[in-house]
N, C-alpha and C positions, 0 to 999 in steps of 0.2 A: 479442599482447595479447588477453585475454577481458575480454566485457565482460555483465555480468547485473543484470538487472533487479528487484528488490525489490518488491513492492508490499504497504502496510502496510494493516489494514485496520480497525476497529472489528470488536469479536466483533459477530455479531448480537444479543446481550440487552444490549448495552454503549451506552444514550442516546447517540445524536449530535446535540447540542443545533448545531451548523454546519449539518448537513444538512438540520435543520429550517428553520434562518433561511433557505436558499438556496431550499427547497423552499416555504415563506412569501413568501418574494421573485419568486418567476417569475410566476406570476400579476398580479403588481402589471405588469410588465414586458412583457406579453402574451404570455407564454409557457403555455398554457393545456395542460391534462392531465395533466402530469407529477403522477405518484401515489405519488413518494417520493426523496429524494435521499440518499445518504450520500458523506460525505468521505471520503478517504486520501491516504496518500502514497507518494510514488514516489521512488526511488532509484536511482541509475545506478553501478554501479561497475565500472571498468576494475584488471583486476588482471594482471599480468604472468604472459608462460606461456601454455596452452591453455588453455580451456571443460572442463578434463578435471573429475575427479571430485573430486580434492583439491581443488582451484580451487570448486570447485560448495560443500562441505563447508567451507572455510574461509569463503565467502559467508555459508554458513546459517549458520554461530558469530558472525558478527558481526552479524544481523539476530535472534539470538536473544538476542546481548550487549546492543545496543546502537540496531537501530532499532525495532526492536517489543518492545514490553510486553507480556511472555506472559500478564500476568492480563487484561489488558483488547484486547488486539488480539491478530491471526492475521498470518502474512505471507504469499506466495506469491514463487518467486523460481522465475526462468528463465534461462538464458544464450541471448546475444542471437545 
């Protein structure tokens, strides 16, 4: 079984009104310096078979379908 990891991301010109509330939030919390925060999300998929190349390719078709929004986020994927 392979298993790869997804990670979804806001484009950089794409407002992360989350990242601000969290980054608005730390300070209150005493978390003092932090000079920016952005969200994403992460994905875990186990898929049957090797880590091979197909496997890898069939990953990115569903992270192109279906977890990230190519107008507005990027994604990164790795097998684990």
């Amino acid at each position: 079984m392979a298993r790869f990891i997804v990670d979804v991301m806001l484009k950089p010109e794409i407002l992360d009104s989350q990242g601000q509330a969290v980054a608005r939030a730390l300070p209150r919390l005493g978390f003092e310096g932090v000079t920016g925060v952005r969200q994403g999300k992460r994905f875990e998929i186990e898929v049957e078979g090797p880590a091979d190349e197909a496997a890898t390719e069939r990953v990115r078709k569903m992270a192109e379908t279906l977890l990230a929004n190519p107008v507005i986020e990027t994604f990164e994927l790795r097998a684990e």
